[in-house]
N, C-alpha and C positions, 0 to 999 in steps of 0.2 A: 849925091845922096841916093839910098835905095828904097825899096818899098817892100813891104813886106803883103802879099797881095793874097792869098790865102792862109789860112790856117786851122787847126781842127785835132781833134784828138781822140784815137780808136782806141779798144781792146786787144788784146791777143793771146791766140793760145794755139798749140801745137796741135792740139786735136782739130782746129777746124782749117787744118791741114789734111788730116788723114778720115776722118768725117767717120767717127766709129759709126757702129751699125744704131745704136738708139739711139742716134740724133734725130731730133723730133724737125721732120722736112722744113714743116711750118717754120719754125723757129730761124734756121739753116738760111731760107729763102728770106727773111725778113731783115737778116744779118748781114748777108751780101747782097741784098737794096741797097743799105744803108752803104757798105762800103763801096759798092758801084757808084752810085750817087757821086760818095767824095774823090772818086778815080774823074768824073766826070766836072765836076767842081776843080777842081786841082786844076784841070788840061785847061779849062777854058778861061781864068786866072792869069794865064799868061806865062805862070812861074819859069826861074828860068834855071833855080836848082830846087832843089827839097832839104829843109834841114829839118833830121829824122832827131828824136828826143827818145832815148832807149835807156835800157839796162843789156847785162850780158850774166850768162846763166852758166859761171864758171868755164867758159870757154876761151875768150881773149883776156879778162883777168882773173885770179886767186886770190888765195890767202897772201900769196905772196907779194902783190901789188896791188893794190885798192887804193885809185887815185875817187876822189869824191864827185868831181867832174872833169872829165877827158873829151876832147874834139879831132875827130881825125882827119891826119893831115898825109898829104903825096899825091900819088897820082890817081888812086884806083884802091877801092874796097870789095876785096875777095870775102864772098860768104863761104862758112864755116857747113854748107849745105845738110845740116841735121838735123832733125825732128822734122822730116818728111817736106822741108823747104829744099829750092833749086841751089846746086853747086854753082854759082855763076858770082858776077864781079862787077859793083857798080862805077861807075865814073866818078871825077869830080872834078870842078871849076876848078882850073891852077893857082896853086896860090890863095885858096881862099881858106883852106883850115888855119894857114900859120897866118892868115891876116888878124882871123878871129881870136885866134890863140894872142897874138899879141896888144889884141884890143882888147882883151879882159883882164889881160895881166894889170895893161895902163891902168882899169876902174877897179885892185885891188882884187881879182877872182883868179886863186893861182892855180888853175886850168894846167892837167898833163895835154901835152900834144903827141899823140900819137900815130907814127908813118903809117900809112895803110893801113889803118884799123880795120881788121876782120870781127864781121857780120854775123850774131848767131840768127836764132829764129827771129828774138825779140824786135831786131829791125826787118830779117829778111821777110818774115812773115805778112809783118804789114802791105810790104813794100808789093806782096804774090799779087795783090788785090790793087794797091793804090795807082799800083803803074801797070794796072792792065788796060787804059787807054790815052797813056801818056807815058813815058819813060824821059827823067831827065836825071842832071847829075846829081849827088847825095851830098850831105854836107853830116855825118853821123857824129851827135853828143850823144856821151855817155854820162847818166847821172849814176852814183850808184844806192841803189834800191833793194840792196840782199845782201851785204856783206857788213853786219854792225860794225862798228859804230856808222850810223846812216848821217848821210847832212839832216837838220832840221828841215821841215817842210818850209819854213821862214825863210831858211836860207835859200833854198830852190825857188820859192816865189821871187827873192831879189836875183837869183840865177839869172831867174828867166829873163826880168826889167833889162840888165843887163847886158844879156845874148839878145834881147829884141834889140836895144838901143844901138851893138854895134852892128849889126843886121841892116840896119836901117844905115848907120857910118861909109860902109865899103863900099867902095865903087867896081868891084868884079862881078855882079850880078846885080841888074837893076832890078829886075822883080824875083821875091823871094818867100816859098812859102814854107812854114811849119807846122810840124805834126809831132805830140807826143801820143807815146804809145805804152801801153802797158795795161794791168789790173784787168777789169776789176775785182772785187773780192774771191780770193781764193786763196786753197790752201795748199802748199807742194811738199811731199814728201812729208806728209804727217798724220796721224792719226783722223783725222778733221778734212783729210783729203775729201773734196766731192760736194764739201758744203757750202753752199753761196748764202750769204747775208745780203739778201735783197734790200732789206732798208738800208743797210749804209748803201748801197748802191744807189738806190733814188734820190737819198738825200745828199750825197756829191753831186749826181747832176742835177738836182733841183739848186746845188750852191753855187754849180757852175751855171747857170739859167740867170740866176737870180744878179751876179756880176760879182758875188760874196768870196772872190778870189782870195780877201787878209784872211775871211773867217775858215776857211776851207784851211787856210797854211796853220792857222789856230787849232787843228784837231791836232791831240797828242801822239805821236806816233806810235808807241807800246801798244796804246788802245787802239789803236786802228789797225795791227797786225791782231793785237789778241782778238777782235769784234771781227774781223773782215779776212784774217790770212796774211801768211808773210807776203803770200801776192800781191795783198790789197800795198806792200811799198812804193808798188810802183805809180802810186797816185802820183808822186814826186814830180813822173815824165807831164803827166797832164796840168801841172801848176808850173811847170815851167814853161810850155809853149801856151797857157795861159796869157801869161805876164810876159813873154814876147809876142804876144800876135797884136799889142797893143789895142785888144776891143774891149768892151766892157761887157762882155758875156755870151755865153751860149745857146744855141739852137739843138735840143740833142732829135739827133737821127732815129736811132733805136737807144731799143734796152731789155734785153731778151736774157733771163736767168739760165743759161744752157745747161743742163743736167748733164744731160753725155758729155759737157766740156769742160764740167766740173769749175764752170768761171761765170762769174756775172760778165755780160759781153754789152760793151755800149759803145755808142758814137756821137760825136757832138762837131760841127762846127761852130769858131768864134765868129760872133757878128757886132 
C-alpha cells in the first residue's frame, strides 16, 4: 500500500510567466510565497512522484479527441514549451500511468491512456514554481475543462475518490503527492476578457476550507462559466485532487485578484 503524503491545489496563468508590466509587485510577491511555500511543502513530504491534475488548451487534444479523463502513460512527458513556459521533458515512475489506467478501468472509470502525453502550460506552468526546490517524476491526468460537453463536477468529485483510492493501491511509489491546477475565475478569448469574480473566488475556497467538497461538485456548471469564465472550468482539476488527497479540507495560502493576469489566482493546501 501507498500513501499519498501531500497534496494541494494552485492557480495558473500564462501571464505570470511573462510578468506584464502592470503587475502590481505586491501582488506578484505574495503569489510566489505562497507557491514557494508549496515548492517547499512538496520536498520535505517525501513524495516520491507528483500526480499533476490539469486541462490542455488545445494543444495535445481537439475537436477531434476529447477523452473526459486521460492519464499519461510511457516513459517521459515532453512539454509543448508555449506561452513563455520551458521546452523541456518530465520523467515518470515505469509502469505507473498503465498501472493507474488499469485500476480505474477495474472501479468503472473509462480513462484514455495516453503514451507520453505532452505538456502544455496548464501543467508546465505549475510545475516552473513547484519544482523549483524539488524535481521528481510526473504522473499527468487530464480532466477535460474547455471542450463541451464537460464531465459534471459530480463526476470529477467521484474522479477524484477514485484516482485517490488507486493512488493509495499501487505499489510503484510508496509516497505520492497531488496537485490540481487550474482557474480561478477567468475569461479567455472573450469579450469579459480581464474580469475576475472575486466572490466566486472566495467562496470556492471558503467551500474548500470548510471540507464542503459534495456542495462545491453541487455548483451548476453553465453558471459557474457564465458567473466566473470559461476558466472558472477548471475548478474540475481542484475537486479532483480534492477528493484524492483523502483530507477533509483546506488551508488556502493566498488569493490575490491579479488584474494584469486577468485571473483570480489562489492556493490552498489539503489538511
Amino acid at each position: 500500500m501507498s500513501e499519498i503524503v501531500w497534496s494541494a491545489a494552485m492557480a495558473h496563468t500564462a501571464a505570470m510567466m511573462r510578468l506584464p508590466e502592470d503587475t502590481d509587485p505586491s501582488q506578484a510577491e505574495r503569489v510566489f510565497g505562497a507557491f514557494d511555500r508549496l515548492s517547499r511543502t512538496l520536498k520535505s513530504s517525501g513524495a516520491e512522484v507528483l500526480v499533476m491534475v490539469g486541462t490542455d488548451h488545445m494543444m495535445t487534444f481537439s475537436y477531434e479527441t476529447v477523452p473526459a479523463f486521460a492519464i499519461g502513460t510511457g516513459e517521459a512527458f515532453p512539454s509543448w514549451g508555449e506561452a513563455g513556459t520551458e521546452k523541456t521533458s518530465y520523467e515518470a515512475v515505469e509502469g505507473l500511468g498503465e498501472d493507474v489506467v488499469a485500476r480505474l478501468l477495474e472501479r468503472d472509470f473509462d480513462v484514455a491512456g495516453v503514451a507520453e502525453m505532452r505538456l502544455d502550460h496548464a501543467f508546465n506552468c505549475p510545475l516552473n514554481f513547484l519544482f523549483k526546490h524539488v524535481r521528481l517524476p510526473v504522473l499527468p491526468v487530464y480532466v477535460n475543462c474547455t471542450i463541451p460537453p464537460l464531465p459534471r463536477h459530480q463526476r470529477c468529485l467521484a474522479f477524484g475518490e477514485a484516482l485517490g483510492a488507486v493512488l493509495r493501491e499501487q505499489g510503484l511509489a510508496g509516497k505520492v503527492g497531488v496537485v490540481g491546477t487550474g482557474g480561478l475565475s477567468h475569461w479567455i478569448g472573450l469579450p469579459q476578457t480581464g474580469l475576475i469574480n472575486e466572490e466566486f473566488d472566495r467562496d470556492f475556497l471558503a467551500g474548500l476550507e470548510a471540507g464542503d467538497f459534495a456542495g462545491l461538485a453541487a455548483l451548476d456548471s453553465d453558471t459557474v462559466i457564465e458567473s466566473a469564465g470559461n476558466g472558472a472550468g477548471e475548478i474540475r482539476n481542484w475537486l479532483v485532487a480534492a477528493a484524492a488527497s483523502g483530507k477533509s479540507r483546506s488551508h488556502t495560502l493566498t488569493y490575490e485578484p491579479v488584474s494584469a493576469w486577468k485571473t483570480g489566482i489562489g492556493a490552498v493546501e489539503f489538511t
